[in-house]
C-alpha positions in Angstrom: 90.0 105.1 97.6 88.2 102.2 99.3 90.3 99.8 97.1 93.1 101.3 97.5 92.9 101.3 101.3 92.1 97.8 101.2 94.8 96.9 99.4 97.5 98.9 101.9 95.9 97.8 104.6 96.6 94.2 103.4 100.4 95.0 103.0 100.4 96.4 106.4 99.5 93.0 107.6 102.0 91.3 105.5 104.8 93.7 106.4 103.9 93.3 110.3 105.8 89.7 110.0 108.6 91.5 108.4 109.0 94.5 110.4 108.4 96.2 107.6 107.2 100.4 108.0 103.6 100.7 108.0 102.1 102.5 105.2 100.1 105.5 105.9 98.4 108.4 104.3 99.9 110.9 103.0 101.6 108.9 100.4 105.3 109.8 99.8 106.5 109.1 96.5 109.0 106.2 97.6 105.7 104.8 98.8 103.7 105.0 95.5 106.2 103.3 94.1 106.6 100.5 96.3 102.8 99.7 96.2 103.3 99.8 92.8 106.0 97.3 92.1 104.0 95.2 94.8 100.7 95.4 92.0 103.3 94.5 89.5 104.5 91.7 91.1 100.5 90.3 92.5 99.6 90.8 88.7 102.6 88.5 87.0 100.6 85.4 85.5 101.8 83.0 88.2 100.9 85.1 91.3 97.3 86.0 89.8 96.2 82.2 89.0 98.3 81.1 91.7 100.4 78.8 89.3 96.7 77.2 88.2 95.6 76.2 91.3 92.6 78.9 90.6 89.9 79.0 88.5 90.0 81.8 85.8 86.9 83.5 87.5 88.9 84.2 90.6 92.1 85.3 88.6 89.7 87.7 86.7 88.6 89.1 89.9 91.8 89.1 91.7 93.0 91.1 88.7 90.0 93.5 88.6 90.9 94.5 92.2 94.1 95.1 91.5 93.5 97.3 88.4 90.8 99.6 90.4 93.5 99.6 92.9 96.1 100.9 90.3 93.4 103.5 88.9 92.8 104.7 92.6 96.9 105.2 93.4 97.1 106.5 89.7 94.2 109.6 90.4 95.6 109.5 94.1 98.6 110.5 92.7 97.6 113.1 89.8 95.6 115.1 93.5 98.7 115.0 95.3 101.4 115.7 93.0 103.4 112.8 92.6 104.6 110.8 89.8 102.8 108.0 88.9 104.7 104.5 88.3 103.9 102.1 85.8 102.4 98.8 86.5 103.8 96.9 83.0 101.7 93.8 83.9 98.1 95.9 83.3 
């Protein structure tokens, strides 16, 4: 779940400018599936290699991350009972 922390703990941040709820365990469904249309949207080819402007080292670990992420919400969410979304760009 370290990943997985990480990764709300980063959209906590971002959501802080936007006054945006913070995310907190225990996941609610409407929560899942936020964080995962948030995955889908950091794994779209132009958000992961930053329209080029990274090498394709740092997109393949950017997109590592976010796949261990998505296999940590995925198993968080077959222990808790909740569906789990789809992430299409995986």
């Amino acid at each position: 779940m370290r990943n997985l922390q990480k990764f709300i703990d980063d959209q906590n941040v971002w959501g802080s400018f936007f006054n945006t709820p913070e995310i907190k365990f225990p996941l609610s469904q409407t929560q899942v599936d936020d964080l995962a249309k948030s995955l889908d949207a950091k794994l779209s080819p132009e958000n992961l290699h930053c329209d080029g402007e990274i090498s394709a080292a740092e997109a393949n670990r950017k997109y590592n991350f976010y796949a261990k992420v998505y296999r940590e919400l995925e198993q968080y969410c077959l222990n808790n009972w909740l569906d789990t979304p789809v992430v299409y760009e995986l």
